[in-house]
LUMPATOR-544209 format. One line per 5 residues: number of its first residue (from 1); their letters; for each residue x, y, z of N, C-alpha, C. Coordinates in nm, 2 decimals, padded with zeros to 4 digits. Last residue first. Layout:
! residues N
NUM	A	X/Y/Z/X/Y/Z/X/Y/Z ~ ...
END
This chain:
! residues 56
56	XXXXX	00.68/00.52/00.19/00.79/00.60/00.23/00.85/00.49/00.34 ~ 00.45/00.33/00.12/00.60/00.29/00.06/00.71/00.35/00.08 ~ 00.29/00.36/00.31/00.36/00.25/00.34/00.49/00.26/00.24 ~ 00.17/00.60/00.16/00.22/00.63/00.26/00.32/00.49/00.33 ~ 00.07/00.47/-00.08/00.21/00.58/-00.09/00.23/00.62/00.04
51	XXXXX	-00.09/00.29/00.03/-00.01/00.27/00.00/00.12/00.33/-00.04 ~ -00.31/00.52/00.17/-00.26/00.44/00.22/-00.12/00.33/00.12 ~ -00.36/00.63/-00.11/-00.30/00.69/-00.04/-00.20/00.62/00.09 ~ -00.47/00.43/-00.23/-00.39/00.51/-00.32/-00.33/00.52/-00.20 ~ -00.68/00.36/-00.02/-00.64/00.26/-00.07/-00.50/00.36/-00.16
46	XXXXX	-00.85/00.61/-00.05/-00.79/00.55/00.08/-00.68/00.44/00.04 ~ -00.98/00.63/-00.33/-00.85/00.71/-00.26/-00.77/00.65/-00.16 ~ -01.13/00.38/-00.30/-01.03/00.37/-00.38/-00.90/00.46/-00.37 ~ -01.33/00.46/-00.07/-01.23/00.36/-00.06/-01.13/00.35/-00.17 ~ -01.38/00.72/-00.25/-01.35/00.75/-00.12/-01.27/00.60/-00.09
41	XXXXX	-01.56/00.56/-00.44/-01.43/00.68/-00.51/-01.37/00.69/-00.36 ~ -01.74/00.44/-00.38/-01.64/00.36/-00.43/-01.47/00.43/-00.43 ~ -01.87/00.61/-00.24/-01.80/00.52/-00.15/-01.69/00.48/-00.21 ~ -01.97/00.74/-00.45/-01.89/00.80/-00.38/-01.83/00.73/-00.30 ~ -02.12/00.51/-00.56/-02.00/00.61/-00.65/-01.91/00.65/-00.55
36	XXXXX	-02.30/00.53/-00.34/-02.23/00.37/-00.39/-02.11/00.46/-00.47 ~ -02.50/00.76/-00.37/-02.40/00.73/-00.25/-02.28/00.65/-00.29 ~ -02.53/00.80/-00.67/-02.46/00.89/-00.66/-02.36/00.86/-00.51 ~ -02.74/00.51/-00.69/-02.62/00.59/-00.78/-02.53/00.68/-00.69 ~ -02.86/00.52/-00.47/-02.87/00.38/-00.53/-02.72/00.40/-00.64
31	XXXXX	-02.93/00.75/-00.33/-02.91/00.65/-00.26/-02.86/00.52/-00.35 ~ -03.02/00.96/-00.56/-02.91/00.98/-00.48/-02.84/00.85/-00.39 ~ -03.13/00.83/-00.75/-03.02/00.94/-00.78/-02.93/00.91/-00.64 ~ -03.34/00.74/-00.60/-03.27/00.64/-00.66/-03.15/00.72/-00.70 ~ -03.46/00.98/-00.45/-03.40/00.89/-00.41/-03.32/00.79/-00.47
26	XXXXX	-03.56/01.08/-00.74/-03.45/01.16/-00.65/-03.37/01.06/-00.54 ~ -03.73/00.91/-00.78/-03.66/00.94/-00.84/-03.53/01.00/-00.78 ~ -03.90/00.97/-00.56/-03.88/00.84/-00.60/-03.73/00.84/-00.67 ~ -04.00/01.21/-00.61/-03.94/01.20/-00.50/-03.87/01.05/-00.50 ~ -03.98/01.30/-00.95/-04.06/01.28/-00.87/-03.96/01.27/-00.72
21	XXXXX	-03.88/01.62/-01.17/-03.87/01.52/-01.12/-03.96/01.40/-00.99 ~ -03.80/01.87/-01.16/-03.97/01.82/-01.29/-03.91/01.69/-01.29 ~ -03.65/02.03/-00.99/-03.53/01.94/-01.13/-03.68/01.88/-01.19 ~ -03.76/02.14/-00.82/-03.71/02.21/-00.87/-03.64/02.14/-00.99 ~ -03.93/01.91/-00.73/-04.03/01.98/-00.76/-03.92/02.10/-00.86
16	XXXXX	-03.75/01.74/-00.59/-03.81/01.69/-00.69/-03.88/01.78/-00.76 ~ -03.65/01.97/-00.35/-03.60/01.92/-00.50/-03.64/01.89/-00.65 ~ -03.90/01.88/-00.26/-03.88/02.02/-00.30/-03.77/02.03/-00.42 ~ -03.84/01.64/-00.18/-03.99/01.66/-00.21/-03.94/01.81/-00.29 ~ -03.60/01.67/-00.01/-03.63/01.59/-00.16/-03.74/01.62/-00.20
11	XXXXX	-03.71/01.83/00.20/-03.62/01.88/00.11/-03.60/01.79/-00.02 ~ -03.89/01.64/00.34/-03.95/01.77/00.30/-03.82/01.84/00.18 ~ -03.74/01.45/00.40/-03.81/01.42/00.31/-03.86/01.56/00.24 ~ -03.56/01.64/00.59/-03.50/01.55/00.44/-03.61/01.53/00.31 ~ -03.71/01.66/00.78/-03.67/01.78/00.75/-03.64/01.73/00.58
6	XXXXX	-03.83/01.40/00.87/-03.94/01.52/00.75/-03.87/01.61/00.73 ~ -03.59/01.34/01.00/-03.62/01.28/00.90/-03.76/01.36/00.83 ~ -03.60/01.53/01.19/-03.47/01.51/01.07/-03.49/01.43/00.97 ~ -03.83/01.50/01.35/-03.80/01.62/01.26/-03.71/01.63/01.16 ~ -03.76/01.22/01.44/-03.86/01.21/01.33/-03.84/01.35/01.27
1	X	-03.54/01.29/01.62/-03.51/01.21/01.50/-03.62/01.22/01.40
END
C-alpha cells in the first residue's frame, strides 16, 4: 500500500512539474473539482437511465 501511495504522489509531483504547477494544486484540481463533477455527472446518468429503463 505505501508503494501505491509514493507511486501517486511521485506522479502528481511530476505532473505538477509538467503543467508550472505546484503538488497542492494539482490535488485541489483533481480531488476537490474534477472528482465531485464526475460523481455528480455519473449519479445524474444513473438516475436518466435508471428511469428510461422503469418507464419500458
Amino acid at each position: 500500500m505505501n508503494e501505491l501511495f509514493q507511486t501517486c504522489v511521485t506522479l502528481l509531483e511530476q505532473l505538477a512539474d509538467i503543467t508550472n504547477t505546484t503538488y497542492e494544486e494539482i490535488n485541489i484540481y483533481i480531488f476537490v473539482i474534477a472528482m465531485p463533477l464526475l460523481v455528480l455527472m455519473l449519479t445524474i446518468s444513473n438516475l436518466i437511465l435508471s428511469l428510461l429503463l422503469f418507464k419500458k
